[in-house]
PyMOL CGO cylinders between C-alpha atoms (Angstrom):
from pymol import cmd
from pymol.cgo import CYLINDER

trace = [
    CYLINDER, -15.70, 29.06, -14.52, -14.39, 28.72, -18.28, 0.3, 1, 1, 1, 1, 1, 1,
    CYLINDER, -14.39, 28.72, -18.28, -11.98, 31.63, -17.32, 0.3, 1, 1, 1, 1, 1, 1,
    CYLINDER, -11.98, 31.63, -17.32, -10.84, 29.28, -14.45, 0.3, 1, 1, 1, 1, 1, 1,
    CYLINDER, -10.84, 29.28, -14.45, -10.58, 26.43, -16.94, 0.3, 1, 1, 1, 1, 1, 1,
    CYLINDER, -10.58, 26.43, -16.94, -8.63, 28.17, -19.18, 0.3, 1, 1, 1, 1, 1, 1,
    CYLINDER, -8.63, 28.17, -19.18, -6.26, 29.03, -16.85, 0.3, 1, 1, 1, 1, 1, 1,
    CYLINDER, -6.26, 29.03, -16.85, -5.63, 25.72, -15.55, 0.3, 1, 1, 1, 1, 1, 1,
    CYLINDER, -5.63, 25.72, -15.55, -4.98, 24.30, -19.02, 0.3, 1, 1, 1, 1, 1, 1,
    CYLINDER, -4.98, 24.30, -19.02, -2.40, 27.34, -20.08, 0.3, 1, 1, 1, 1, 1, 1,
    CYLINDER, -2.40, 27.34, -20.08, 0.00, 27.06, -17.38, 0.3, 1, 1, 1, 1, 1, 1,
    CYLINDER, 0.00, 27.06, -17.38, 1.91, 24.06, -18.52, 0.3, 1, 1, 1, 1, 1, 1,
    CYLINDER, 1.91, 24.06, -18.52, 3.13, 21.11, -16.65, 0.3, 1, 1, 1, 1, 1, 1,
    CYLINDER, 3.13, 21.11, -16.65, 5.55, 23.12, -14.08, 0.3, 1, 1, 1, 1, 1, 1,
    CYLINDER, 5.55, 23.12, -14.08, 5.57, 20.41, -11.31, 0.3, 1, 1, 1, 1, 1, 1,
    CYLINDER, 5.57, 20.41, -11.31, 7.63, 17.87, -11.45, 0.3, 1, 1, 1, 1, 1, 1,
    CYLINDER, 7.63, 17.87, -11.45, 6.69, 14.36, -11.58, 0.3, 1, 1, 1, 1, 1, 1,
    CYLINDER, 6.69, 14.36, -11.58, 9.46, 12.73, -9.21, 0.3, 1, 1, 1, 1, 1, 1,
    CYLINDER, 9.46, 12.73, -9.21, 7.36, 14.98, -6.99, 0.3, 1, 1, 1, 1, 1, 1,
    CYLINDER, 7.36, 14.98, -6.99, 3.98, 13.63, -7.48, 0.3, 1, 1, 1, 1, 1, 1,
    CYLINDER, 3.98, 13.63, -7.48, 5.38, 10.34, -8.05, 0.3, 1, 1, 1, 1, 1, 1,
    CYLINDER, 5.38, 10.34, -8.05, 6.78, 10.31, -4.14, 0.3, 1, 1, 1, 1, 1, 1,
    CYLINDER, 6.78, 10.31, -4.14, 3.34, 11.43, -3.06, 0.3, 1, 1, 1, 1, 1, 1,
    CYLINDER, 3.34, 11.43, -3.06, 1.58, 8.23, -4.87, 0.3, 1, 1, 1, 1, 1, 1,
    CYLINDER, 1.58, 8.23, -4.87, 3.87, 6.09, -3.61, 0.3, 1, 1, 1, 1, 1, 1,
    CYLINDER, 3.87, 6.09, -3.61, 4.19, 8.02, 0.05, 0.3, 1, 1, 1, 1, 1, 1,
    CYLINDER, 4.19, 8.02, 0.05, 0.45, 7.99, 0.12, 0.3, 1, 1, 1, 1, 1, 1,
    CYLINDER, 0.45, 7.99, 0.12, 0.34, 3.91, -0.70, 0.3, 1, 1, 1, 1, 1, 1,
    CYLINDER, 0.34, 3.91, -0.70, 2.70, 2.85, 1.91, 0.3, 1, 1, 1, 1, 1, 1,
    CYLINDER, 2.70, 2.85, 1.91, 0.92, 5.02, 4.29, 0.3, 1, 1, 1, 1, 1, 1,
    CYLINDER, 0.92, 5.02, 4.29, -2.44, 3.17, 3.66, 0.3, 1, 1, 1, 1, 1, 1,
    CYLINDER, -2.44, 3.17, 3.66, -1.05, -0.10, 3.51, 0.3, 1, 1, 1, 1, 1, 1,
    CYLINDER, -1.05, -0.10, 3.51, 1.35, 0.42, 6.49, 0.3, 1, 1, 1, 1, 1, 1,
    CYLINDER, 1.35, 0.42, 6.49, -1.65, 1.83, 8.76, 0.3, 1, 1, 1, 1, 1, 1,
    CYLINDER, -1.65, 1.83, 8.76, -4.12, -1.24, 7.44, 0.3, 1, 1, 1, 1, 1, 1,
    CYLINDER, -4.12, -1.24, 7.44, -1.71, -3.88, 8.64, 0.3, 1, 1, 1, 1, 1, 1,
    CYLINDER, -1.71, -3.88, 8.64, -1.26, -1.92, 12.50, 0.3, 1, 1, 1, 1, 1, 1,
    CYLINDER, -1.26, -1.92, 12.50, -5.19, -1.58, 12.65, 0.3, 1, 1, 1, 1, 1, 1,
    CYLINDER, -5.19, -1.58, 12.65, -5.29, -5.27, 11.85, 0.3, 1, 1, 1, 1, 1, 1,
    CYLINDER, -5.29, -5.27, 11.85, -2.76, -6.19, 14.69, 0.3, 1, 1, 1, 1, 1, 1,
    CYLINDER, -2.76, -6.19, 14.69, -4.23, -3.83, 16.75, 0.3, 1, 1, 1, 1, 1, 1,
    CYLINDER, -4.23, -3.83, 16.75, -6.92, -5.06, 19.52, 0.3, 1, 1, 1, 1, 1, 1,
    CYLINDER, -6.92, -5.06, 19.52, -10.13, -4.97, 17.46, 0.3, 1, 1, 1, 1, 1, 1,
    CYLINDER, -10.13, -4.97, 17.46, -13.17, -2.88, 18.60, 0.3, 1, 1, 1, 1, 1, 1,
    CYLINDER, -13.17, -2.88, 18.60, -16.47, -3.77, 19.75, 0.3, 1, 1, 1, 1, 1, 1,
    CYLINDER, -16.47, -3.77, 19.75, -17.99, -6.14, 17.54, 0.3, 1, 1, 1, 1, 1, 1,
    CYLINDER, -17.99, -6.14, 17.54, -14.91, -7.06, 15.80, 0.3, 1, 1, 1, 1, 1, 1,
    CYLINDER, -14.91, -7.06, 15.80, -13.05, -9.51, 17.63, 0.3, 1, 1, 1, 1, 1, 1,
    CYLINDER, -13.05, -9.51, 17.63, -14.67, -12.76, 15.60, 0.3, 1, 1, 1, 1, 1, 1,
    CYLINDER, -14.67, -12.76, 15.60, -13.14, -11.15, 12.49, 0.3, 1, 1, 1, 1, 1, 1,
    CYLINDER, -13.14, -11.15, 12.49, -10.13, -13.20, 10.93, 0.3, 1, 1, 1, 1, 1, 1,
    CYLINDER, -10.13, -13.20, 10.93, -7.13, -11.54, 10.10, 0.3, 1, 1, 1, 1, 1, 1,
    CYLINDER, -7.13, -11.54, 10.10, -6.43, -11.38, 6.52, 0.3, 1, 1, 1, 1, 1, 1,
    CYLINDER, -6.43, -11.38, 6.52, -3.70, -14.09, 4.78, 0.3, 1, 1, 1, 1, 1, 1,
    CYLINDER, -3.70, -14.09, 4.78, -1.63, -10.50, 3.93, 0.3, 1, 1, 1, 1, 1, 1,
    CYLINDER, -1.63, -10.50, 3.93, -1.47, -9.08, 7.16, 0.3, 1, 1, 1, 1, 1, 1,
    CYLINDER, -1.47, -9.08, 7.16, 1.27, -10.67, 9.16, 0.3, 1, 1, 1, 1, 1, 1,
    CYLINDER, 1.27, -10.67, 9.16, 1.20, -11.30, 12.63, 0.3, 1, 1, 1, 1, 1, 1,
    CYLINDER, 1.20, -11.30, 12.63, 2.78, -9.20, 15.39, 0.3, 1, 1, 1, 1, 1, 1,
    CYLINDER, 2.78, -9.20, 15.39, 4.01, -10.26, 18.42, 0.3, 1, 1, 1, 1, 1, 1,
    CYLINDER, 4.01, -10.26, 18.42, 3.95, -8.09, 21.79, 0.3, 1, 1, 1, 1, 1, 1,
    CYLINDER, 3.95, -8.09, 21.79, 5.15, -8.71, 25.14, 0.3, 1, 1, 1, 1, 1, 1,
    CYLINDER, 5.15, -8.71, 25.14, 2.50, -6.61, 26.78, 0.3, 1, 1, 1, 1, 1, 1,
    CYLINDER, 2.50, -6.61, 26.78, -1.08, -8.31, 26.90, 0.3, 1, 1, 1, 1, 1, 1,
    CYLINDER, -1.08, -8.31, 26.90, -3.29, -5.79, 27.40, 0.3, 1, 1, 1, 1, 1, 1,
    CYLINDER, -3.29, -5.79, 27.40, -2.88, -2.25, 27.67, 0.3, 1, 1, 1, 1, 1, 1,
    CYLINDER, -2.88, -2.25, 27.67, -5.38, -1.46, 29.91, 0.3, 1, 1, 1, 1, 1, 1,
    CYLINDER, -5.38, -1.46, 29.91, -3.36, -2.49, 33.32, 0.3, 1, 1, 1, 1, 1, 1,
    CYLINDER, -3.36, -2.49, 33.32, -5.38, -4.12, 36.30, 0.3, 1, 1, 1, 1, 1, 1,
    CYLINDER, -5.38, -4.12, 36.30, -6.04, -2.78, 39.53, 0.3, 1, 1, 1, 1, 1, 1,
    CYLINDER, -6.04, -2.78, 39.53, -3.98, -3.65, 42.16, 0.3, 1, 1, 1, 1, 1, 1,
    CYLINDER, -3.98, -3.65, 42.16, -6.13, -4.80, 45.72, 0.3, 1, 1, 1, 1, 1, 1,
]
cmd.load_cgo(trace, "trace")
């Protein structure tokens, strides 16, 4: 393990941190990109007394459910 450690601390900074940095930032608007589409999403069992969050702006649709109905 100290070999290991060793190693890891001898090699240097070789990657690049424009490369790390669009990771971070990648990773971010991934999160906060996916939180506002689960909040506008149809909420699961359980969940649909929640209130949206002041952040998470609303999204209009033109389709009202998604489940369609069966015709008789």
């Amino acid at each position: 393990m100290h070999l290991l450690m060793e190693v890891a601390t001898n090699t240097g900074h070789n990657f690049p941190l424009a490369f790390t940095a669009v990771y971070v930032v990648g990773f971010i608007a991934a999160v906060g990109i996916g939180s506002i589409a689960w909040y506008n999403s149809k909420r699961p069992a359980g969940w649909e007394s929640k209130d949206r969050p002041d952040f998470v702006p609303k999204v209009e649709t033109d389709d009202k459910s998604s489940v369609s109905e069966p015709k008789s």
